[in-house]
VOBA-1610 file (N, C-alpha, C; in pm, whole numbers, padded with zeros to 5 digits, always signed):
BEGIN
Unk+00086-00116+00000Unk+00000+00000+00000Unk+00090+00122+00000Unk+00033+00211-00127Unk+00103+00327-00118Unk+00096+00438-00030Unk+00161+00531+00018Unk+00096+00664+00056Unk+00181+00782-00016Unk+00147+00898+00017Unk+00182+01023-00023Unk+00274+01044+00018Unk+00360+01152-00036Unk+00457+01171+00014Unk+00419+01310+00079Unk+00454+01280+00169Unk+00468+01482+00255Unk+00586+01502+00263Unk+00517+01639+00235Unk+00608+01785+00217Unk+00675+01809+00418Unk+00777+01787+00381Unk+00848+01864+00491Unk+00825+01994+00542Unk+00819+02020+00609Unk+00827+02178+00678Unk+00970+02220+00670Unk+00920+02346+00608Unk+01062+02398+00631Unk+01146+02391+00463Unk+01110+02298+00406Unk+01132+02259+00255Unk+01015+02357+00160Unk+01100+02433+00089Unk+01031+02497-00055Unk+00928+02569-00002Unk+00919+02602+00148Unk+00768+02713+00178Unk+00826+02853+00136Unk+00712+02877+00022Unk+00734+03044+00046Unk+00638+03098+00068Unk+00662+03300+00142Unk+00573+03370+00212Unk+00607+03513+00110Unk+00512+03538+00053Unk+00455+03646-00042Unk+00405+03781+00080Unk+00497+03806+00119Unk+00490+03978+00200Unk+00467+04062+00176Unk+00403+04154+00161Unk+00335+04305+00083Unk+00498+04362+00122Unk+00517+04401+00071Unk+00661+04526+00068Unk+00648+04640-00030Unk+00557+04651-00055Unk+00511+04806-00117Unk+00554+04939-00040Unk+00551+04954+00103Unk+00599+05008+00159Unk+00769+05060+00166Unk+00812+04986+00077Unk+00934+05003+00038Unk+01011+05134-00032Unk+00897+05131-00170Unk+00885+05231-00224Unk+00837+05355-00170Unk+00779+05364-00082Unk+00722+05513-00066Unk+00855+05570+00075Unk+00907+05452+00126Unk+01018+05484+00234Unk+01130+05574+00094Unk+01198+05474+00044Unk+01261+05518-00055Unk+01289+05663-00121Unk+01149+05676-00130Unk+01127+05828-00236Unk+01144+05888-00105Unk+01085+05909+00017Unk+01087+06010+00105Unk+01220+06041+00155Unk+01357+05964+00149Unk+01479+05930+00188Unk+01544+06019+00082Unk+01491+05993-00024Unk+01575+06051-00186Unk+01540+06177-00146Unk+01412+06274-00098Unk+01337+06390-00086Unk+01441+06445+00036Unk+01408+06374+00057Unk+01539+06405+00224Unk+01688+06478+00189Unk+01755+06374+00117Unk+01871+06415+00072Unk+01891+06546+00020Unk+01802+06571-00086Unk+01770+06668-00219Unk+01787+06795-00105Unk+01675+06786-00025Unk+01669+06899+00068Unk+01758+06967+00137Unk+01873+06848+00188Unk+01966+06896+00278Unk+02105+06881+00196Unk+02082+06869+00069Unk+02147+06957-00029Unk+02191+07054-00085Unk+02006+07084-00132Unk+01973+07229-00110Unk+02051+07331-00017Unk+01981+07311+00118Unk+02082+07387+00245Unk+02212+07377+00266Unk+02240+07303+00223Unk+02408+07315+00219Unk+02460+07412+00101Unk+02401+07392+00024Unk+02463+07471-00119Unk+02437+07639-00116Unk+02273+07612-00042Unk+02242+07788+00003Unk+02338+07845+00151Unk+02377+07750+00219Unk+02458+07766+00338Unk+02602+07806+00282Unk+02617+07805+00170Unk+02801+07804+00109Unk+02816+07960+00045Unk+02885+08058+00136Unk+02928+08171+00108Unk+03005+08173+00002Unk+02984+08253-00099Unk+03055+08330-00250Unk+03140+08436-00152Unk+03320+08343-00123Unk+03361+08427-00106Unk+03378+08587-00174Unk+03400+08558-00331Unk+03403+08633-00424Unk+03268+08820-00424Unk+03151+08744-00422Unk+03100+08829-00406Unk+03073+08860-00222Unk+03112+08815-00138Unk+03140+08895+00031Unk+03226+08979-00005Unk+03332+08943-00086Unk+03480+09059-00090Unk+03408+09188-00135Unk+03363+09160-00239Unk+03283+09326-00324Unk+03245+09388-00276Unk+03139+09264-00162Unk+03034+09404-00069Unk+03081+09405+00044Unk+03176+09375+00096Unk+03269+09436+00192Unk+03339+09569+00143Unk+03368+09596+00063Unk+03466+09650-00011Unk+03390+09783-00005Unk+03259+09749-00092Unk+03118+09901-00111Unk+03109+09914-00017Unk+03065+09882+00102Unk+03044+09895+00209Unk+03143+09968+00265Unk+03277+09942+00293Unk+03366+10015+00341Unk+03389+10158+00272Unk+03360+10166+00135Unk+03385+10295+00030Unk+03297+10361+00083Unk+03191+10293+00130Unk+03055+10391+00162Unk+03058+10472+00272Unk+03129+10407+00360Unk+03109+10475+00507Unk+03302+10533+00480Unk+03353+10586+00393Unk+03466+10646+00399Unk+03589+10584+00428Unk+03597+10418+00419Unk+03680+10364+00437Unk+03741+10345+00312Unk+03878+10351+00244Unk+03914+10346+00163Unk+04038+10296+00121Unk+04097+10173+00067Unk+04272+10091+00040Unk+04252+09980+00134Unk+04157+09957+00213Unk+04180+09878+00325Unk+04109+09755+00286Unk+04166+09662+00340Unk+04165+09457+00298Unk+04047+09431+00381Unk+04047+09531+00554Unk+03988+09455+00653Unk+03868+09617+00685Unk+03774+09586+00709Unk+03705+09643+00824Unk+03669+09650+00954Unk+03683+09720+01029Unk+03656+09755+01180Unk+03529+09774+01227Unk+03450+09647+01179Unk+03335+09628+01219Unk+03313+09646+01435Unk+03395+09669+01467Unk+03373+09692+01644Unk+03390+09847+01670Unk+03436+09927+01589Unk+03416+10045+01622Unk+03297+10123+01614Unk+03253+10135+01481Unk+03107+10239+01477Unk+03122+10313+01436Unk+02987+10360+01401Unk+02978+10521+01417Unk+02952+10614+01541Unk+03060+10654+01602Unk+02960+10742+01746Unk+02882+10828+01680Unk+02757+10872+01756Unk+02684+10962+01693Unk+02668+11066+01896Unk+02717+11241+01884Unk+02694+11245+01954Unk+02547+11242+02066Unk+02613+11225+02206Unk+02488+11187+02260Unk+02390+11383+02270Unk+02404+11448+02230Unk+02329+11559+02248Unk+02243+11532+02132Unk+02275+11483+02026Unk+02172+11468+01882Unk+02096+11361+01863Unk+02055+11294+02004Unk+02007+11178+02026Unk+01876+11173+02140Unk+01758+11155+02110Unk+01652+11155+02232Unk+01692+11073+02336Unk+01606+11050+02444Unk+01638+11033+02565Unk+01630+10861+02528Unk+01561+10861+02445Unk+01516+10682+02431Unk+01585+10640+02329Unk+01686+10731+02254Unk+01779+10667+02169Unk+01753+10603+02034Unk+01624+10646+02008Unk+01513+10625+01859Unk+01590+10734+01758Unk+01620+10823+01816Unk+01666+10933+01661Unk+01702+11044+01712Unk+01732+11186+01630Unk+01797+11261+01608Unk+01661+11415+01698Unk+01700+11418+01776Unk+01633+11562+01829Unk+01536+11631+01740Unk+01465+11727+01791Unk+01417+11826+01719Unk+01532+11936+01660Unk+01591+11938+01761Unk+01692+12063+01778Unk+01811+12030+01696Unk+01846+11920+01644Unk+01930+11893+01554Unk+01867+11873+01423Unk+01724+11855+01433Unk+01673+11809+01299Unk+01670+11974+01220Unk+01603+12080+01349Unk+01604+12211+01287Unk+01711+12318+01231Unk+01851+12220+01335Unk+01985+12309+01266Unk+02019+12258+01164Unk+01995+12139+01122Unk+02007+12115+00978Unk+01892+12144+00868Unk+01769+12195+00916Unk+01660+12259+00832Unk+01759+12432+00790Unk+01832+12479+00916Unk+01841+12605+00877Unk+01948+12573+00777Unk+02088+12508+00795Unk+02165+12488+00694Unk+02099+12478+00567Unk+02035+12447+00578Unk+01944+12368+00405Unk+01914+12526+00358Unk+01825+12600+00450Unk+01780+12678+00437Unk+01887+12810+00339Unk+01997+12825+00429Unk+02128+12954+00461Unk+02168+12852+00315Unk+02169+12763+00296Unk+02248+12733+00179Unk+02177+12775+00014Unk+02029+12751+00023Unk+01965+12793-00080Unk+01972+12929-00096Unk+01984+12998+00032Unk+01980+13154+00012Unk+02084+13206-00059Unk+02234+13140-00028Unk+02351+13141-00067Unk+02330+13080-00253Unk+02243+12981-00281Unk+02250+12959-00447Unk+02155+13104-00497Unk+02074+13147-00469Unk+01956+13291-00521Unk+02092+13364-00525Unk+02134+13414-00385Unk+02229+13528-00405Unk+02377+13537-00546Unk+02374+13375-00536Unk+02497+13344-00617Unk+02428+13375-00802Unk+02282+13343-00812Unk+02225+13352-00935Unk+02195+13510-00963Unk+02181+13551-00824Unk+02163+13702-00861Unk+02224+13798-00881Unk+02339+13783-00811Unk+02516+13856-00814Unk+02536+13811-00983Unk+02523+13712-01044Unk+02614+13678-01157Unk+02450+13730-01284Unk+02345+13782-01238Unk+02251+13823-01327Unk+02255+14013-01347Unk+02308+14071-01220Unk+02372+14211-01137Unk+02241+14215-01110Unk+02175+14132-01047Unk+02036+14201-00977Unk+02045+14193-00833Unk+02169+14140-00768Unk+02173+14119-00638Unk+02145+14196-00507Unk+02127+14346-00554Unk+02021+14447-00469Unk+01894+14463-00492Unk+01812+14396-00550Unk+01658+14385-00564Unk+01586+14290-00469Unk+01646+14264-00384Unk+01580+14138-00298Unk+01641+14141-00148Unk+01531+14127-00029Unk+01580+14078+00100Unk+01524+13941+00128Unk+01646+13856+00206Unk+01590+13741+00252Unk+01572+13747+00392Unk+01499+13638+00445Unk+01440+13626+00603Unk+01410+13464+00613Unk+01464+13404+00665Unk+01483+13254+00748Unk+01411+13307+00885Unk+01292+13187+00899Unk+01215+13180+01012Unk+01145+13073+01012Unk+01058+13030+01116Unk+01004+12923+01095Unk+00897+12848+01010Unk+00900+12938+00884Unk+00788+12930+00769Unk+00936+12876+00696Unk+00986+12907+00681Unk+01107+12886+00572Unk+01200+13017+00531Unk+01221+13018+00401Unk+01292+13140+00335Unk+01198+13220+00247Unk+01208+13373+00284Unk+01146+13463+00244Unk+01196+13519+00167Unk+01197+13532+00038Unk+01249+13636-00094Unk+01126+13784-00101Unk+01208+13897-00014Unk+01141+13961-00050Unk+01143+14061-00152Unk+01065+14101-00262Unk+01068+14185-00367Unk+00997+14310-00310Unk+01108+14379-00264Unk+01000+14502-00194Unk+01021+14636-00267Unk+00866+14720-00300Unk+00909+14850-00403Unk+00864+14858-00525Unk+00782+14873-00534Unk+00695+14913-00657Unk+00820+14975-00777Unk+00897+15020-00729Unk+00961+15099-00846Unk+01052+15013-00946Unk+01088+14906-00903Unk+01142+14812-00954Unk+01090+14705-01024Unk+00963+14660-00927Unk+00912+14513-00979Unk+00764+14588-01087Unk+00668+14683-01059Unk+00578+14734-01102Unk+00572+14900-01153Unk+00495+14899-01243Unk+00476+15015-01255Unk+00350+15059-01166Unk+00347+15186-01124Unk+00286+15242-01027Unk+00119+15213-01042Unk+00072+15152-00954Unk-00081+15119-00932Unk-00092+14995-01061Unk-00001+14920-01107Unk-00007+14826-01195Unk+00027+14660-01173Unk-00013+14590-01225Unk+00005+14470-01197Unk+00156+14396-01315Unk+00175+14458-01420Unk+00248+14441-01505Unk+00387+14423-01472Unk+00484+14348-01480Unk+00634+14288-01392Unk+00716+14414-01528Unk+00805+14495-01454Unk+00908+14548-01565Unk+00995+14446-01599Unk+01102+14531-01652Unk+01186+14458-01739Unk+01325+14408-01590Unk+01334+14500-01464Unk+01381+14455-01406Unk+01371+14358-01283Unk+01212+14349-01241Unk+01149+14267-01201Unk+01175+14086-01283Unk+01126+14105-01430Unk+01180+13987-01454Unk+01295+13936-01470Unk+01417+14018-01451Unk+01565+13994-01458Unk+01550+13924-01327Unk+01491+13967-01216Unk+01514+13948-01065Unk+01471+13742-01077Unk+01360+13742-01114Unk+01265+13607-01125Unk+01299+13493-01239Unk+01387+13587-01364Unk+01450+13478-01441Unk+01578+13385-01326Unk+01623+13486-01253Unk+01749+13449-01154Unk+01693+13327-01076Unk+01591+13350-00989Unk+01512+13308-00907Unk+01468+13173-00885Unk+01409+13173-01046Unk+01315+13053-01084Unk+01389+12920-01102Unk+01517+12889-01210Unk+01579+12822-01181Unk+01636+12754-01090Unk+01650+12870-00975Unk+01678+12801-00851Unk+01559+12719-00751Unk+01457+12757-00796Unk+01331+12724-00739Unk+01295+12625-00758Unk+01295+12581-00897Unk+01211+12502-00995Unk+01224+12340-00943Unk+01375+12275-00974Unk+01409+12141-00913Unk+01345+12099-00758Unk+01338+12239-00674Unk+01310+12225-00536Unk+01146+12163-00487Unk+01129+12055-00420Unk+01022+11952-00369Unk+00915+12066-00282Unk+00971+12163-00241Unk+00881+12243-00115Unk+00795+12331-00180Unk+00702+12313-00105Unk+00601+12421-00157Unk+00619+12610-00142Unk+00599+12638-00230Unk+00608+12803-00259Unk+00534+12856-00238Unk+00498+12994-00172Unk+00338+13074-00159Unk+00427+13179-00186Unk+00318+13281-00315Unk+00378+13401-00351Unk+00239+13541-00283Unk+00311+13613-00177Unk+00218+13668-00101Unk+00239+13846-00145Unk+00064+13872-00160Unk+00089+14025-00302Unk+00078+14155-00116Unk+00107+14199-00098Unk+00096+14308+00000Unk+00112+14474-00062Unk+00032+14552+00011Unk-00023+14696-00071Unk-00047+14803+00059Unk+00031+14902+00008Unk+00059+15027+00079Unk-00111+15056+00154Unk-00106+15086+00268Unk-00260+15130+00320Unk-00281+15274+00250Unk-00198+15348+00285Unk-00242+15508+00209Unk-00230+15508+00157Unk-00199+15475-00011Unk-00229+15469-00120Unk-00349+15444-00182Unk-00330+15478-00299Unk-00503+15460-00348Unk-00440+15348-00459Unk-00546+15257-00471Unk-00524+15137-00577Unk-00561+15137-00750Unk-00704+15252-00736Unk-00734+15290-00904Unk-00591+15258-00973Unk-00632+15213-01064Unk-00786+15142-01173Unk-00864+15012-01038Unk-00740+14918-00979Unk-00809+14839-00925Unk-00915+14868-00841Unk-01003+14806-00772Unk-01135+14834-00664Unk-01035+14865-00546Unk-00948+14766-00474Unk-00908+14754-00338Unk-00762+14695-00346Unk-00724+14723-00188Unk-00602+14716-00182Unk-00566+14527-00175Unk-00702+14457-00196Unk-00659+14291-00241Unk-00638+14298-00337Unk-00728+14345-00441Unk-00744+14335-00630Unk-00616+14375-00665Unk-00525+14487-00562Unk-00386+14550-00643Unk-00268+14405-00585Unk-00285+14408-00432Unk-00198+14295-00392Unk-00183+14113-00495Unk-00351+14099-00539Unk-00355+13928-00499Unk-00308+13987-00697Unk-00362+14102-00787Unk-00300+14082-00952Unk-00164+14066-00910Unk-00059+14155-00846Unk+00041+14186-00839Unk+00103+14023-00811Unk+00066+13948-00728Unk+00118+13839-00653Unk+00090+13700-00782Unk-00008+13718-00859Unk-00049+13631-00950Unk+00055+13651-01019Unk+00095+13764-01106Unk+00223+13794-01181Unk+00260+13730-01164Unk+00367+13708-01026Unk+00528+13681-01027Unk+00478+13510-01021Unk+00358+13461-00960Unk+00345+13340-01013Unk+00359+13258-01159Unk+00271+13349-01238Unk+00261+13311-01386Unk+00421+13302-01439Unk+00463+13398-01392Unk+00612+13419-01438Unk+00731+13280-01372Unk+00696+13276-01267Unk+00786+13184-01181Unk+00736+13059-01250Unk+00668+13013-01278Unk+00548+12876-01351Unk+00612+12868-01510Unk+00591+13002-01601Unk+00603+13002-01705Unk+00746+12988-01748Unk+00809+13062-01647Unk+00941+13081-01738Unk+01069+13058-01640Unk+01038+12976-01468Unk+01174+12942-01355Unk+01087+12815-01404Unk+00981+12790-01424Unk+00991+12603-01407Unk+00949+12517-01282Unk+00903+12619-01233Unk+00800+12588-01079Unk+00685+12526-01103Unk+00660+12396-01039Unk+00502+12289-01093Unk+00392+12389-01017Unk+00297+12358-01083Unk+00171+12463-01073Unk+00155+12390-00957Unk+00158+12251-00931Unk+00103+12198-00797Unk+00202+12237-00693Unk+00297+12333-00664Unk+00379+12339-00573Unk+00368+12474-00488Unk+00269+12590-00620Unk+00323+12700-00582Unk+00169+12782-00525Unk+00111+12873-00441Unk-00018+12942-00498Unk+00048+13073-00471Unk-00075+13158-00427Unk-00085+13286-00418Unk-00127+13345-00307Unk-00151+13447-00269Unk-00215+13516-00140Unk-00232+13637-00134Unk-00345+13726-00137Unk-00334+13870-00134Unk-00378+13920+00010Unk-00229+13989+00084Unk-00338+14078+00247Unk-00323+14144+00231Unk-00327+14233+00112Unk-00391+14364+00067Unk-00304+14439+00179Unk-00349+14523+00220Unk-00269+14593+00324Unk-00302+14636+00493Unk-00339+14473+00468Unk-00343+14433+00682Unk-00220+14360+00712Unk-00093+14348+00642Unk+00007+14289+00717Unk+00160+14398+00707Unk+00137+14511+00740Unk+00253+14590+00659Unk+00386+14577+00785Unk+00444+14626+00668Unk+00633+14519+00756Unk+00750+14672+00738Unk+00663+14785+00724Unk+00750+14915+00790Unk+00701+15034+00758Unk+00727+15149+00778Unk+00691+15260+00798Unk+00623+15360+00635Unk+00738+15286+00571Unk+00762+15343+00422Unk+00637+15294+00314Unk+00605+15356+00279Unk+00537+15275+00114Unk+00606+15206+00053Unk+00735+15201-00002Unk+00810+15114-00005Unk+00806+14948+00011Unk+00825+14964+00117Unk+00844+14856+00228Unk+00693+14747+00258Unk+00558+14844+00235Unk+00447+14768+00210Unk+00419+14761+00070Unk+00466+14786-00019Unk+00437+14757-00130Unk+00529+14677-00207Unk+00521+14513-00163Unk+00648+14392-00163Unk+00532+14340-00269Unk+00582+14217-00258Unk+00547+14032-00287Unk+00694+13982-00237Unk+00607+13879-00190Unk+00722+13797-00073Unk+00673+13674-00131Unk+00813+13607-00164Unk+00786+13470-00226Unk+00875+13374-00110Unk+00740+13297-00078Unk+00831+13215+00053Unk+00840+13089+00006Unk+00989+13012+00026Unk+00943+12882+00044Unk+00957+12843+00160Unk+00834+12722+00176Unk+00822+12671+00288Unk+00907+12551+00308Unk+00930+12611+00461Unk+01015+12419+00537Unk+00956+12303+00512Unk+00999+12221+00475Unk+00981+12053+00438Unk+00940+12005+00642Unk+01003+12012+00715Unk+01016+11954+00859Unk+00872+11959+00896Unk+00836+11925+01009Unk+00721+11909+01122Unk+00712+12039+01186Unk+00627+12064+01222Unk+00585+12190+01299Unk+00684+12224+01405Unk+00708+12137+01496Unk+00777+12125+01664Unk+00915+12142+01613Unk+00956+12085+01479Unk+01121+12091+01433Unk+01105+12249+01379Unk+01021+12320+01302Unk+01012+12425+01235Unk+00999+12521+01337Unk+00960+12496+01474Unk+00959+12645+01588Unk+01074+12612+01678Unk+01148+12521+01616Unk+01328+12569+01647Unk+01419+12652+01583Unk+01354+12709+01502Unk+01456+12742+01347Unk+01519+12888+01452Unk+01388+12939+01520Unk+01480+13093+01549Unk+01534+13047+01652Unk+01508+12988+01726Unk+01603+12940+01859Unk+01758+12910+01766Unk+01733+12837+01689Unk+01864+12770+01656Unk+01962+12868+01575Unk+01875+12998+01485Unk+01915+13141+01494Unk+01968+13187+01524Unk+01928+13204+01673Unk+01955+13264+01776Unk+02110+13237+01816Unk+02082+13088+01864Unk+02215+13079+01905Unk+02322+13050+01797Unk+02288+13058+01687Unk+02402+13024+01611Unk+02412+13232+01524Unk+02372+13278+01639Unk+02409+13461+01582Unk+02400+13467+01439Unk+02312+13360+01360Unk+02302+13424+01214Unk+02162+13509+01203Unk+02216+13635+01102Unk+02107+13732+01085Unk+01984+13655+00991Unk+01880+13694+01079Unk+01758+13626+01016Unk+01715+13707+00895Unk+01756+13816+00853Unk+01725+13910+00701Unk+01795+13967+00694Unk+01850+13949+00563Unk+01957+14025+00515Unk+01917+14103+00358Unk+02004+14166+00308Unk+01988+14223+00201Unk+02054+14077+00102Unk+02071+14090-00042Unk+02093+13983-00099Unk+02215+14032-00133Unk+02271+14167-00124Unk+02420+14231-00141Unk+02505+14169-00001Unk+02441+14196+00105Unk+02559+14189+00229Unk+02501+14078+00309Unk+02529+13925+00322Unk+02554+13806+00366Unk+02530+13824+00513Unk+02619+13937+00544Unk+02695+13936+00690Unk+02643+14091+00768Unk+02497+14122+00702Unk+02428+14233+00754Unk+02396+14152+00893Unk+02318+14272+00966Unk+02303+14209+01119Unk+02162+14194+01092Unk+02075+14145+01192Unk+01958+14142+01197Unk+01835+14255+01230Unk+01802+14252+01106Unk+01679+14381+01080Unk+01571+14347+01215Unk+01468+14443+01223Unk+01362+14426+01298Unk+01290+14337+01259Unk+01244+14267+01322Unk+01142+14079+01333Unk+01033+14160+01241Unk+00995+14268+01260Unk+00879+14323+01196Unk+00896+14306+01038Unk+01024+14296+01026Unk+01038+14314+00830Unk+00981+14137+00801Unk+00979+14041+00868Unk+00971+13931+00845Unk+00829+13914+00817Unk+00738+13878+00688Unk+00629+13853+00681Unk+00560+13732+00786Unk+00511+13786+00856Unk+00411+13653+00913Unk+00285+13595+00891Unk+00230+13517+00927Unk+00108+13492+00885Unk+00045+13418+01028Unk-00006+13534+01123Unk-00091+13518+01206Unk-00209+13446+01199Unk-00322+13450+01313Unk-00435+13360+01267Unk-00508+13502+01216Unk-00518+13601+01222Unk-00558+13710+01199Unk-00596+13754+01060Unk-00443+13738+00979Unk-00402+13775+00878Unk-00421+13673+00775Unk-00430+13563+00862Unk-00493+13469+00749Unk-00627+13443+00742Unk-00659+13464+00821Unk-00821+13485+00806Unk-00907+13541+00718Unk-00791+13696+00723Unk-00816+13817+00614Unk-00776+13812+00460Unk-00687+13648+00469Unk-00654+13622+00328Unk-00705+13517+00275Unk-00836+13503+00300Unk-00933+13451+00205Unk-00942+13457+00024Unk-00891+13554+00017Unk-00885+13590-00135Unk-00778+13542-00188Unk-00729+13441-00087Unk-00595+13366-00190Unk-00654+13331-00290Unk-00565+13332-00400Unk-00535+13272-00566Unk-00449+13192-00584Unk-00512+13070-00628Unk-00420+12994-00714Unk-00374+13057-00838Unk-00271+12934-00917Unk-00227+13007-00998Unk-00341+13027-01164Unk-00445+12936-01113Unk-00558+12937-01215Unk-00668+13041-01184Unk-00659+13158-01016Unk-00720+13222-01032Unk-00729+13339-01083Unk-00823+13517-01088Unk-00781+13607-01168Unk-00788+13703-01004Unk-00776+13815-01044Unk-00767+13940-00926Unk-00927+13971-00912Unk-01033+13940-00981Unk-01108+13961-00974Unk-01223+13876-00867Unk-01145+13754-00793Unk-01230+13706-00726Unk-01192+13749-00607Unk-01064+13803-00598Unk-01043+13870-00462Unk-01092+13999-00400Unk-01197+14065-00553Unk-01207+14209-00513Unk-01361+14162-00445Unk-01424+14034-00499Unk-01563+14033-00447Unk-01550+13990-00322Unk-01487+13946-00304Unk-01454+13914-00101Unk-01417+13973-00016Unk-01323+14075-00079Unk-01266+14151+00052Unk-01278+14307+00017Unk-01348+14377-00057Unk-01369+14513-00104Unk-01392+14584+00047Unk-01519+14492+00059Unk-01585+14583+00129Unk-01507+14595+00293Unk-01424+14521+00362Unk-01336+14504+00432Unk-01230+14591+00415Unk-01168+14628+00278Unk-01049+14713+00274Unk-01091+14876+00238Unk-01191+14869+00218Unk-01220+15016+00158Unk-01173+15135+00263Unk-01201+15091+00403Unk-01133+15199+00513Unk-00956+15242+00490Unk-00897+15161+00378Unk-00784+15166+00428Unk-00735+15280+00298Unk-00815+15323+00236Unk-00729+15450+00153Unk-00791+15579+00218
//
């Protein structure tokens, strides 16, 4: 009698294991690598380009021939030009460098006006509005009771404008008019101030190169007068205004002050002393109130006479 033969244990068994899992270990291992590849390669300094911008860097801050920088020294900055909390630069330092800015532009007008020979037609005044170009005197800039610029008026404003023109700050050209005088042909002493003040705009716009959006107008007729003379009230004062913050801009005369520079001078003598505060146009809450009849440079003299006639008529 036959039987079967059995299979041994252990003989020819095989076990079919899912190992799919293989593959997805695999790829995540390869992903792995790639990555911290990556970071290594972004971790690897170009000596080549560190040298360069070491190099700019050092040119920049005034270092110059040198291999190495003295990255442990600094810049001291002194401690007086520094707030208490060490965030930034004072008021009081921000405003002595507003006036420099200031004393320096005055110094390019004077330099355009000396080399045009108009350099006695104009006083300047640094205050906390900015710089004041004043054109004071009918006899020069206008003909008498006229709004029309002579021929030496525009010598003064060809000088002027150029220097003006490139500059970011805003301009206000302000028309002012003798009280005892009489204004005929015009109605009032705005209609003679705010034509007169439109002029030197159109002119400063048309032919220095001043953006219409930078500059306007202002007529106070003759509620702001700045001396004794007819003369002397019968200006246009072309101011530009300070770029700074208010609190930095009511340092300017303090900083004036102590630095003994004359706040108005003639545009001949640099090193005149300081005139009476009174020659300095201001603009009170008063006086601006009363200059409602500002003009842009798109307005005419005629909208200033319907606003303020009846207000100035006491004054001839």
């Amino acid at each position: 009698m036959s039987h079967p033969k059995r299979r041994g244990k252990g003989h020819g068994a095989e076990f079919h294991v899912d190992e799919r899992w293989l593959v997805s270990y695999a790829d995540m291992v390869t992903v792995l690598m790639c990555l911290f590849i990556v970071l290594y390669a972004m971790s690897t300094v170009d000596q080549d380009k560190y040298t360069k911008l070491k190099n700019s860097l050092a040119t920049g801050f005034g270092v110059t021939n040198s291999d190495t920088v003295d990255t442990a020294a600094g810049i001291v900055v002194p401690a007086e030009l520094v707030d208490k909390d060490g965030e930034g630069f004072t008021a009081a330092a921000l405003a002595s460098q507003e006036v420099q800015h200031l004393e320096e532009l005055q110094n390019n007008i004077t330099t355009a006006m000396e080399a045009a020979g108009v350099a006695a037609e104009a006083t300047f005044t640094i205050d906390s509005r900015g710089l004041t170009i004043g054109l004071v005197g009918t006899a020069t800039y206008f003909d008498g009771n006229s709004d029309r610029l002579r021929g030496e008026a525009e010598s003064v404003l060809n000088s002027i404008g150029p220097v003006l023109g490139p500059l970011p700050n805003l301009i206000t050209v302000e028309g002012h008019a003798d009280p005892n005088g009489s204004p005929a042909p015009f109605a009032s002493d705005w209609d003679l101030a705010s034509a007169r003040a439109i002029s030197v705009l159109q002119y400063l716009v048309g032919h220095g190169g001043v953006g219409q959006n930078r500059i306007s107008s202002i007529s106070f007729g003759s509620t702001n007068p700045s001396g004794t003379t007819a003369d002397q009230n019968r200006r246009v004062d072309i101011v530009v205004h300070t770029g700074v913050s208010q609190d930095v801009a009511a340092l300017i005369p303090q900083v004036l002050a102590e630095g003994a520079t004359p706040t108005t001078t003639p545009a001949t003598d640099p090193a005149a002393t300081t005139t009476d505060a009174a020659a300095a146009p201001t603009t009170d809450s008063s006086a601006t109130d009363s200059s409602h009849s500002s003009s842009s440079s798109s307005s005419s003299s005629s909208s200033s006479s319907s606003s303020h006639e009846s207000s100035s008529s006491s004054g001839h």
